[in-house]
N, C-alpha and C positions, 0 to 999 in steps of 0.2 A: 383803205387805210385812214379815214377818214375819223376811226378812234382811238390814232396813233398817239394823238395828245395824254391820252387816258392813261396810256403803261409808262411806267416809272423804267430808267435804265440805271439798273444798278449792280456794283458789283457782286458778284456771288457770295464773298467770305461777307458781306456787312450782311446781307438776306439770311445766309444760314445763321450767323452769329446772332442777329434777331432773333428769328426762330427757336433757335435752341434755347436763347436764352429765355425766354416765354414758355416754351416746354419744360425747362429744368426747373424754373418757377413754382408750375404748377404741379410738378412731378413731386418737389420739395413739402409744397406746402398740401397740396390737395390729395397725394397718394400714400406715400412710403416713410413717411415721419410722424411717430407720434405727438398729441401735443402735451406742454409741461405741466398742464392742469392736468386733464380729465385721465391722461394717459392711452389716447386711443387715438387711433388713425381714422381717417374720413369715413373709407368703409365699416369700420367695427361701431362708428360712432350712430352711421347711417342706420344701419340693422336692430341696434339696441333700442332708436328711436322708433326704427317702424314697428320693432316686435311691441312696442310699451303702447302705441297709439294704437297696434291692432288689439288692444287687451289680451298679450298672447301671454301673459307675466306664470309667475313660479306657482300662484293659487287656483289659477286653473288650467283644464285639460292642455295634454300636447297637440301640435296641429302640423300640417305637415311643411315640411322647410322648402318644398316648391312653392307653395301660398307666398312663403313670407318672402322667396327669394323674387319673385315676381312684385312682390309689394315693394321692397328696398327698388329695383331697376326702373321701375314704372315711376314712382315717386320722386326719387331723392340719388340714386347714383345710377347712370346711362352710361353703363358700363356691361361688359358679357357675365354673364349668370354663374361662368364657374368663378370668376374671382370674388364674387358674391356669397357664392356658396362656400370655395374651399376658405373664404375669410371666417363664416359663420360656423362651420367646423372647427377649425382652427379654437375659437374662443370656448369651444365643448370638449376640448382631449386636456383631460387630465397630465400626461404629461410634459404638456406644452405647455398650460399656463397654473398657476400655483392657487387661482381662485375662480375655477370656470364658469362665466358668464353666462352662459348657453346650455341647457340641460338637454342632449338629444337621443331619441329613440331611437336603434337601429346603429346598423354599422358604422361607427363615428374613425373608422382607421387603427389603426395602433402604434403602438413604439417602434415595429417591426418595419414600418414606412408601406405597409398595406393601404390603396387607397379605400376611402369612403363610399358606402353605397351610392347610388346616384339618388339628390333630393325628389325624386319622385317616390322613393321609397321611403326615405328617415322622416321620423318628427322631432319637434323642437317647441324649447319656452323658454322663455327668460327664468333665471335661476336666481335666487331668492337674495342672494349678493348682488345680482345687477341690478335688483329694483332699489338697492342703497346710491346704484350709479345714479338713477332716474328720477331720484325722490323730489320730491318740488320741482319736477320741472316746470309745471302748471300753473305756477305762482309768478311768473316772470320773472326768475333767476338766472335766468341767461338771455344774451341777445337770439335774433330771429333771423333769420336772410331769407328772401326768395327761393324756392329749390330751382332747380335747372332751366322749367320753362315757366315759371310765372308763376303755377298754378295753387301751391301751397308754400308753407314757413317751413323751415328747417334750425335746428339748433347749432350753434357755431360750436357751441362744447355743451359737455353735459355738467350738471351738478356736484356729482362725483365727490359724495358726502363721505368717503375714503381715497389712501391716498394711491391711487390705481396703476399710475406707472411703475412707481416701485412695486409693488405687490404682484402685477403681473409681468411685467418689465417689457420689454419690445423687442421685433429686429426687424431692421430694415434695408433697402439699398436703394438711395437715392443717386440724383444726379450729381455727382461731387459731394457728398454725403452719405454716408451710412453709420447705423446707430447699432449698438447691440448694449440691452439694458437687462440685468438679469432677472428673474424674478427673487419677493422677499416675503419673510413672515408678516404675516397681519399685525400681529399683536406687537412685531419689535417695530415696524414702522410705525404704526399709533403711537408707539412709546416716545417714540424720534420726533413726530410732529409736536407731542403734546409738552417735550425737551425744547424744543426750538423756539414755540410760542412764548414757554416760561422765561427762557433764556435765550432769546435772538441773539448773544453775540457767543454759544454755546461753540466749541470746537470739536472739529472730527475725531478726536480719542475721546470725548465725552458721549459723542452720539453715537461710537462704537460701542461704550459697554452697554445701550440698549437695546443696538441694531448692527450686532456680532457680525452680518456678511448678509451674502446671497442666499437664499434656502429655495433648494430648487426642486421639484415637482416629483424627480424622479429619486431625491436623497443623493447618495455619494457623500462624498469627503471632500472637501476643499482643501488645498492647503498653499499656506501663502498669504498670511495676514499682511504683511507690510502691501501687498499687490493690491490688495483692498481698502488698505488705507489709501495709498497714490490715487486708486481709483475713483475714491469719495472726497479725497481731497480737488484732484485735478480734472475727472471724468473719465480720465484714461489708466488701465491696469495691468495687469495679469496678471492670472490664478491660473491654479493648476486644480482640474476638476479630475477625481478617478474613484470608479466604480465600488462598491465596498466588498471585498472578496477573502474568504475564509477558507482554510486547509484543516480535512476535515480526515481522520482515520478512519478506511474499511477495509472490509474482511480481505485475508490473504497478506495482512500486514504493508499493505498500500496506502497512499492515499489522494485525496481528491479534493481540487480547489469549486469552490462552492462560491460564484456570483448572484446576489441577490438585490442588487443595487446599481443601474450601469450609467456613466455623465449624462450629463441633460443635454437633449439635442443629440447622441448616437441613438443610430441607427441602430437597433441588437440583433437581426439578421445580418446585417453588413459584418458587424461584427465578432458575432458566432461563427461565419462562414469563414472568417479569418483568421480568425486563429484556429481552424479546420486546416486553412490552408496552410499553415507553417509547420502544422502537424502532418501534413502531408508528402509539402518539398522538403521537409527534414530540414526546416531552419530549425526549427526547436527539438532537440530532444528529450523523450521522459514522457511524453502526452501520449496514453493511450486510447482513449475515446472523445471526442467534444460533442459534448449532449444537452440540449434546451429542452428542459423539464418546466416550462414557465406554461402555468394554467391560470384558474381564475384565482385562485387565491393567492396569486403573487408569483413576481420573477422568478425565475431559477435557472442559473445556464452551471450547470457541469464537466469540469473539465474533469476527468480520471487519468491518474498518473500510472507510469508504470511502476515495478519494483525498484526502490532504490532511487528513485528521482530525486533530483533536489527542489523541491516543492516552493523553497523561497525564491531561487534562481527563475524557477521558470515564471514565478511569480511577478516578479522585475522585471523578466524580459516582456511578458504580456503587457505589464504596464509602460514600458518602452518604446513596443513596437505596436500596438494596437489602440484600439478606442477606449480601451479599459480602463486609459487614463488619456486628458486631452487638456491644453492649456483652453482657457477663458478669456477672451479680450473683453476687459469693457470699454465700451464708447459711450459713453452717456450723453448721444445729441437728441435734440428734443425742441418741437415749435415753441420761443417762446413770443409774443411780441411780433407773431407772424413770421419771426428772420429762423433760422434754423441755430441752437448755441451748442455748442459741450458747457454740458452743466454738472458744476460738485454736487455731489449729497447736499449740504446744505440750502445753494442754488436752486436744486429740487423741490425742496421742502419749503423755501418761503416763498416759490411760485404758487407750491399748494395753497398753501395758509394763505395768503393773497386773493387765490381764486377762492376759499369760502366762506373770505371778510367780505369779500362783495358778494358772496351768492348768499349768505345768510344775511345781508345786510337790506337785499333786494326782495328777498322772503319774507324778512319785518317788517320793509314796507307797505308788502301787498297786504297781509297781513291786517297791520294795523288800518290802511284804508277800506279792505274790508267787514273789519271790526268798525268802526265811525258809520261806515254804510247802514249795516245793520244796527247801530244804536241808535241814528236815525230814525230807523222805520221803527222799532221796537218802541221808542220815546212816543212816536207819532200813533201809533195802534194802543199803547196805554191811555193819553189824552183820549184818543177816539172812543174807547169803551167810556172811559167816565161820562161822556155827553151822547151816549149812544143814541136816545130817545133820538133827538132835536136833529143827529146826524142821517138819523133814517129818514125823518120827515123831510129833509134839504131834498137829500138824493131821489124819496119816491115823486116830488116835485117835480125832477128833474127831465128834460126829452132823453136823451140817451146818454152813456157812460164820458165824453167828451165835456158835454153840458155839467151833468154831476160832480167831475173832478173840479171844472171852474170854479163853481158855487161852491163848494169846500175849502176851495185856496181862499178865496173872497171873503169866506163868513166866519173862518175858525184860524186862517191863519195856516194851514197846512204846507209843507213844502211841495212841489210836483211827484215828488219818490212818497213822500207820504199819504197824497191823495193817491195816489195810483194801487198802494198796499190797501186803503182802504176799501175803494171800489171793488179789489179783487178781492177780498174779505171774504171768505164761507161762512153761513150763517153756523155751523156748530161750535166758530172761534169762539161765538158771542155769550160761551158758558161760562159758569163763576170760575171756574177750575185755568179757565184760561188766563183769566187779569193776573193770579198768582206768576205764574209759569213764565208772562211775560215779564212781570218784577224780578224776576231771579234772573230772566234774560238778562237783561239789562244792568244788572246786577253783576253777574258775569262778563260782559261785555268791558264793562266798566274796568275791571281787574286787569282784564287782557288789554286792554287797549294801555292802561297804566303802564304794565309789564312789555312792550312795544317800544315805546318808549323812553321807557328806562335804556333799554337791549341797544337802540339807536345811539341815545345820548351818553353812551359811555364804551368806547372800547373797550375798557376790563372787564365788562360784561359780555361785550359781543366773544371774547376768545373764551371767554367760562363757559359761554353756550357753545360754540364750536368743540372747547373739550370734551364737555359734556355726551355733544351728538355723538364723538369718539369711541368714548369710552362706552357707552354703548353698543356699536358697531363690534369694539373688539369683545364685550360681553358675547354678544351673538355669534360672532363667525369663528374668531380667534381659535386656532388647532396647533399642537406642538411640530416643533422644528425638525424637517426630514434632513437636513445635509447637516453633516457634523465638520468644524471646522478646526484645521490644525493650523500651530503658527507657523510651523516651517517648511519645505518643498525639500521633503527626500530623494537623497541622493542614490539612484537607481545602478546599482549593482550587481554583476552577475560572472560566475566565471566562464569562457569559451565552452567546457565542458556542456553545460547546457543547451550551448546551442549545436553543440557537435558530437556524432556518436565518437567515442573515444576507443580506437581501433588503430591495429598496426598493420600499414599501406606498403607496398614500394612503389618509390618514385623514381620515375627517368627523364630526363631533357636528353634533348641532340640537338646539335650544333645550328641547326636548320630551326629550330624553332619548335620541332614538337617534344608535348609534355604530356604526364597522363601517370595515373596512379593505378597501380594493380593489388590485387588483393594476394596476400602473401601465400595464398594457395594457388592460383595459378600461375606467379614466380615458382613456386616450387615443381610444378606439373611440367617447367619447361624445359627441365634438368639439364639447366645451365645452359639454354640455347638462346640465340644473340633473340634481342627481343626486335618487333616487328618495325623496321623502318627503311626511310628510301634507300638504294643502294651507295650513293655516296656522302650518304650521312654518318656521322659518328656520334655516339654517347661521351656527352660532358657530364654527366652526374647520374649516381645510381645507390641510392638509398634505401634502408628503410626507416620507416617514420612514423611517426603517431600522425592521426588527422588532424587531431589539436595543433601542430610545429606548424611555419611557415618554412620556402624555401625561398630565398634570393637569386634569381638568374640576373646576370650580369652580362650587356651589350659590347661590341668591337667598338660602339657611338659613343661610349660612355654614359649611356644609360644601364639603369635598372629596374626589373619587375618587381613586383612582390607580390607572391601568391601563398594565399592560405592552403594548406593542403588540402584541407575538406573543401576547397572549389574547384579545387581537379578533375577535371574528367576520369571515370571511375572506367578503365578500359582494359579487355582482355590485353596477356603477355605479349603476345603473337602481333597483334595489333598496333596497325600505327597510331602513335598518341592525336591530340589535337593541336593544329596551329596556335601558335601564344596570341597571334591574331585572333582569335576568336573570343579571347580571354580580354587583352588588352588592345590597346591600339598600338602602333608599335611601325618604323620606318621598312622599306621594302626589304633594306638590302642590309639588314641588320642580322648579325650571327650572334648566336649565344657562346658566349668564351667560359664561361664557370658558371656552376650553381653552388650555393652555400645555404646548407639547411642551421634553421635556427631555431632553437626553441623559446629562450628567453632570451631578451635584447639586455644583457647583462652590462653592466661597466668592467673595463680592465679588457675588453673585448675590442682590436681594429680590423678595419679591412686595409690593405695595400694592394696599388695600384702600378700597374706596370703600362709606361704606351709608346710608341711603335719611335718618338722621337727621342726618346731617351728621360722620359718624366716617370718622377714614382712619388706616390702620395700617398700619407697614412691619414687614417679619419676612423674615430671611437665608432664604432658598431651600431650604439644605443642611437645614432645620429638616422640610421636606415630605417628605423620603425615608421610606419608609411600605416596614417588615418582614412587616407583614400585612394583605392591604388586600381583605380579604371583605365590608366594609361601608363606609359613609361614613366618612371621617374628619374630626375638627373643624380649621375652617381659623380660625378666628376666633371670639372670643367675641361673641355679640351681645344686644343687651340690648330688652327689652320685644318688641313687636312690630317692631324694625329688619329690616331687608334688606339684603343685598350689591348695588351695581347695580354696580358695573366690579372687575373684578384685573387687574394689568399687573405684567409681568415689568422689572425696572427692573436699572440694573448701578450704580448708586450716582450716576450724573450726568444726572439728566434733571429736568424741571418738572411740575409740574403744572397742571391748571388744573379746576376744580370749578363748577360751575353749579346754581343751583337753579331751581327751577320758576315762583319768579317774575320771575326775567331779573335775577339778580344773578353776576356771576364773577368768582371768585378763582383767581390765578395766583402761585404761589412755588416754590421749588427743594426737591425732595426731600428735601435735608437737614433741613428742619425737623421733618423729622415724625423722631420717636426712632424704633429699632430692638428693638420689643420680642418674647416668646417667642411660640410656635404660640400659644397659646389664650387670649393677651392682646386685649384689647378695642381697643387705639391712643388715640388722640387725638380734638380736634375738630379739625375739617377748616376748616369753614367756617361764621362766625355765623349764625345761621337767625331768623326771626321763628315766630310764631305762626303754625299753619299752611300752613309754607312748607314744602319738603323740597329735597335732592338728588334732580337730575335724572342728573345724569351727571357722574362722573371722569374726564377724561384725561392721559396721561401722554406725554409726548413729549421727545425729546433737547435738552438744556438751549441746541447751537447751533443748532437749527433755527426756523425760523420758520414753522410752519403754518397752513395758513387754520383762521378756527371757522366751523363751519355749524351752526345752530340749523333746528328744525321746530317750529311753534306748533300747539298743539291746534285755532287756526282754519283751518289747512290752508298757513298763510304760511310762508316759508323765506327766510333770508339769511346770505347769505359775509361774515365778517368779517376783516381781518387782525386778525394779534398784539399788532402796535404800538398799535394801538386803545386795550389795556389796560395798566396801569403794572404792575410786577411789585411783590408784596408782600410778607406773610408770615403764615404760619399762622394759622385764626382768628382772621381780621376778617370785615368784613361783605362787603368787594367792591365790584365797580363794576357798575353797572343797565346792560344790552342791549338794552331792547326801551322803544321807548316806552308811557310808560301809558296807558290808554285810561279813558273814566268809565264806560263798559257795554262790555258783550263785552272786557274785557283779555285781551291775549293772555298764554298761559302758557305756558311750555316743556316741551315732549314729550321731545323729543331732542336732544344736544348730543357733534359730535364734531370731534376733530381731522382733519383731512382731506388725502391725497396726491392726485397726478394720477390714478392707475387706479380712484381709489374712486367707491362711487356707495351712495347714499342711498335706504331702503326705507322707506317706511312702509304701516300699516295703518288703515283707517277704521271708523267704529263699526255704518258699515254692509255692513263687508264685503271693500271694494275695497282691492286690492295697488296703489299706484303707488310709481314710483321718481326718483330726481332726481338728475340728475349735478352735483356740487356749483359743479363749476368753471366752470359755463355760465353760473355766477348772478353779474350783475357785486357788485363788494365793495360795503358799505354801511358806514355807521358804526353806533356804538354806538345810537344815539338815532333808531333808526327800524325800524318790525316787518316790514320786506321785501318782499318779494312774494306773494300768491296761485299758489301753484303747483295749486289745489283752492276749488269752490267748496263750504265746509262744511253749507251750507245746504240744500244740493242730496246732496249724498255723502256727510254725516255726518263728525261731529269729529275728529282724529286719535286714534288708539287707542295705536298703537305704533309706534316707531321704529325703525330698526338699519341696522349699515352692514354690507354683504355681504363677508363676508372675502376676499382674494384671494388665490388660491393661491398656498401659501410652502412656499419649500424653504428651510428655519430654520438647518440646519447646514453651509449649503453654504459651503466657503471662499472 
């Protein structure tokens, strides 16, 4: 323990937060962030230097890209070879960057996200725009650093005689940063610079009519010009980028959407595969084939429709649900000042202009000193011929070339640079043709050195030369605009039809929870045989339906589902449906009490609600329309231990009529009960004693006149007419049905309105299904408990009641 002194005790979070903070540093500035000059990240910058020192440039041959990847590791970044490599790809795929730096031989990957050959295979050379990157760099236009171990200089930034980050743009993911820069036209950023320079206090709707947007590698459509202004104004945006795709007429009177342009940065295998797959699970219909016809001469992905498709529908839904269209964020963060910033368009462009007022500024130096240099020696070799004689007789004087130079500083007055040009003098300078040659030097010399000068001592010169080198630049490279830009972000459209084949289903729920939709030919193959489910389940709803409708099943919890018909399990007659569990999520011990098929969420349309305390509550229909419906949703607020026992779909003109259990009924018009929101609680319905509950709500049309049929837990049943009862109004107590008894009272089980085709179910405690056709039962009055359809005594007390739905065709006109 003796170098116990030596270790530090300290705690953990200061150690890691050190570290980290040191790593995310380096991470910021030394890996995953471009800088605001040059526009390139460490590695791109690394590669572009080594390929230019190894003369691997755009004039001559390609060489292979393990040379250079081994030359960039070994030299300048001590780092693994694939990141070296897959960076130096990267700046060779056409539709990654908008001006590629890198020219390579061999498999460079594709749009398809195919990888690259391995660099023992590909070659590579700087491409004739990156030597605009590199240009002077040899003139000491930029600082030097040590590379990693000492051994040689490395460039802090490059030259970058255009303005690079815009033009290729970036993406990164730093530590607590990340940047995504798009790329942009040559010729509108030149514009932009040479806008900015003219007019430094120029604004972003100015510098917009030069430099319209992103223009990106792979074309598309942008749309969303305000996103692009926010974006150049503040660094941050959103556009909306989508493929450009045409609907094209062939044979058989069909026809076929034709993508020949897909956003920058998808994947078109991911892609094509995908909207394969929707064409597959039948989210979309109308797609007969999806086919990628994309060869060398350009994109092409294929969708063919079937007969009759709606070509624009399915068109909006691809750009809805796929890559075919994808929103854009800009982040425009970028090194400047070594700190990481979000930088505006403008911010961007006078870091440029900044960075090459001093790199032209550091070119006219070198420049100009060595112009001075050479008028030196050039002044001193003219002198020297005039006195040539007298200069040879010194020097053959002389012991050796040390001795010689002396005696020339000594006797003529030479400077060291100028004896030393002499000494090294070839004798076939010394021809008449030379002294001319050298006067023109100097002569030249002279001009340039003037013009150095000048460039220095005057900033409106130095930004004339910087346009100058520009406009140039955009002579040379400058190519027209592949993304076309709109000003607005349409609004994507389509009807259900599109996404759904439009076919007529029948649908069933049972009380227990399963549902499930059959095809109207195997309903008919069943001739009329109960359809397949548990033995003490019953059917709440039995429809038919288009797949386009929705159905509403409605909970005893006071919730409700909402299922699109086309998500129904598609299951034989015979068969038991699927749990609504599997569908939704949904409580254990919850029963489905009604289902209500809907096709349009109309206005003038309510649901009412009946529950076991005596609460009834109306709420507009349009209020159920449900944007996400992966679980239950609430239909109703309910309070303590309450229950839902009926929901009825109502159009504003119907009655009701409410029963409790101990043979009291209320009958009024719908209007009574107010109109309140989804997950309002309603009203009371009907006065209750102690003890007593709702048995049953029914709702029926305000002209009709229905029989009631009650079932009494002692197994009795009686038909009542309407008139029977006086019509009333909202919470009162009602008029008594059944008479009272002093032992065994009858109590009421189930109580409904009843037509000719209906027929009545119940269940007993011990077991037995029987049923009662209502209308067989002659009418009674109020003041007597009907008939024994069951002896209770023998079969057990009535359990449960329900009336068997009968098949409806709900939307038929």
């Amino acid at each position: 323990m003796a170098d116990a002194e030596n270790y530090l005790d300290l705690p953990l979070e200061e150690v890691l937060g050190d570290r980290f903070g040191r790593y995310s540093k380096y991470i910021i500035q030394e890996r995953a962030l471009p800088d605001a000059r040059d526009g390139l990240k460490p590695v791109q910058r690394r590669i572009l230097y080594a390929m230019n020192e190894e003369k691997n440039t755009h004039d001559k041959n390609f060489r292979k890209s393990a040379k250079t990847v081994g030359t960039v590791i070994g030299n300048y970044h001590p780092h693994g070879d694939s990141s070296v490599y897959d960076a130096m790809v990267r700046l060779s795929q056409d539709w990654k960057v908008r001006s590629s730096l890198v020219e390579m031989h061999g498999n460079n990957g594709s749009i398809d996200g195919d990888p690259p050959a391995a660099m023992r295979y590909t070659e590579a050379r700087l491409s004739s725009i990156a030597s605009e990157m590199l240009r002077d760099i040899g003139k000491e236009t930029v600082d030097f650093i040590p590379n990693f171990d000492d051994t040689i200089t490395e460039p802090v930034v490059l030259p970058a005689k255009y303005p690079n980050l815009l033009v290729n743009g970036s993406t990164g993911i730093s530590a607590g940063y990340a940047t995504d820069i798009p790329p942009h036209n040559l010729a509108e950023v030149i514009d932009a610079v040479i806008m900015k320079i003219d007019k430094p206090s120029t604004t972003v709707d100015k510098l917009m009519e030069v430099m319209s947007g992103p223009d990106f590698p792979t074309g598309g459509i942008i749309q969303g010009i305000d996103g692009i202004r926010k974006a150049y104004e503040t660094g941050k945006g959103k556009i909306v980028v989508r493929g450009k795709a045409a609907v094209e007429d062939i044979r058989g009177g069909r026809q076929q959407i034709v993508i020949d342009e897909i956003p920058y940065d998808v994947n078109k295998a991911h892609m094509v595969k995908k909207i394969d797959e929707l064409r597959i699970d039948r989210k979309v219909e109308g797609i007969a084939e999806v086919r990628d016809e994309t060869d060398r001469t350009g994109l092409r992905v294929v969708i063919e429709l079937k007969k009759e498709a709606n070509s624009e529908g399915i068109l909006n839904y691809l750009y809805k649900n796929t890559d075919l269209q994808v929103t854009y964020n800009f982040n425009m963060v970028a090194i400047q000042d070594k700190t990481p910033k979000l930088l505006s368009l403008p911010q961007i462009l006078d870091s440029y202009i900044t960075h090459q007022k001093e790199v032209v500024t550091r070119q006219t130096v070198y420049d100009l000193n060595k112009a001075k240099d050479r008028a030196h020696i050039v002044e001193g070799l003219i002198k020297a011929v005039s006195i040539l004689d007298e200069l040879i007789g010194t020097i053959r004087a002389s012991k050796d070339k040390q001795d010689a130079k002396q005696r020339i500083i000594a006797k003529y007055e030479f400077s060291e640079a100028q004896s030393e040009a002499i000494v090294m003098l070839q004798l076939y300078r010394l021809t008449n043709t030379d002294v001319t040659s050298l006067e023109q030097e100097a002569e030249e010399l002279k001009k340039r050195i003037n013009e150095y000068e000048t460039l220095l001592s005057s900033e409106n010169k130095l930004l004339q030369h910087i346009k100058k080198e520009l406009r140039q630049i955009k002579k040379s490279f400058a190519d027209k605009r592949r993304t076309v830009i709109e000003n607005d972000i349409e609004e994507l459209t389509f009807n259900i039809e599109v996404t759904v084949a439009s076919e007529d289903v029948v649908v069933s729920a049972t009380k227990d929870g399963y549902v499930k939709r059959t095809s109207t030919r195997s309903y008919s193959a069943s001739n009329g045989e109960d359809p397949g489910m548990k033995e003490d389940d019953h059917l709440v709803g039995l429809f038919e339906l288009n797949t386009t409708d929705h159905i509403l099943l409605f909970t005893n919890k006071g919730q409700y589902i909402y299922l699109p018909v086309h998500e129904l399990p598609d299951i034989r007659w015979k068969d038991i449906g699927h749990h609504i569990s599997n569908l939704v999520s949904i409580g254990k011990d919850e029963l489905i009490i009604q289902s209500i098929p809907v096709r349009t969420f109309e206005d003038g349309e309510y649901l009412v609600f009946f529950t076991r305390n005596g609460m009834v509550k109306r709420s507009e229909l349009s209020l159920y329309k449900a944007q996400r419906y992966s679980k239950a949703l609430i239909a109703l607020n309910l309070k303590g231990d309450d229950e839902v026992m009926n929901v009825f779909q109502t159009n504003g003109h119907c009655d009701v009529f409410i029963a409790s259990n101990k043979g009291f009924g209320l009958w009024y018009h719908e209007s009574e009960i107010s109109i309140v929101g989804q997950r309002a609680a309603g009203v009371k319905a009907i006065k209750l004693k102690a003890d007593e509950h709702v048995v049953s709500g029914q709702v029926f049309d305000e002209l009709a006149e229905p029989s009631i049929v009650v079932v009494t837990q002692r197994g009795a049943a009686k038909r009542m007419k309407l008139n029977e009862f006086e019509k009333s109004s909202r919470a009162n107590r009602g008029l008594i049905m059944l008479r009272e008894l002093k032992t065994k009272a009858h109590r009421i089980k189930g109580l409904y309105t009843i037509h000719e085709h209906d027929t009545i179910y119940f269940r007993t405690s011990k077991g037995e299904k029987h049923s009662i056709f209502p209308l067989e039962l002659s009418t009674s009055d109020r003041y007597s408990n009907g008939s024994f359809v069951i002896d209770s005594d023998n079969q057990g007390e009535v359990t449960e009641v329900w009336k068997e739905p009968v098949y409806d065709k709900p939307f038929e006109e």
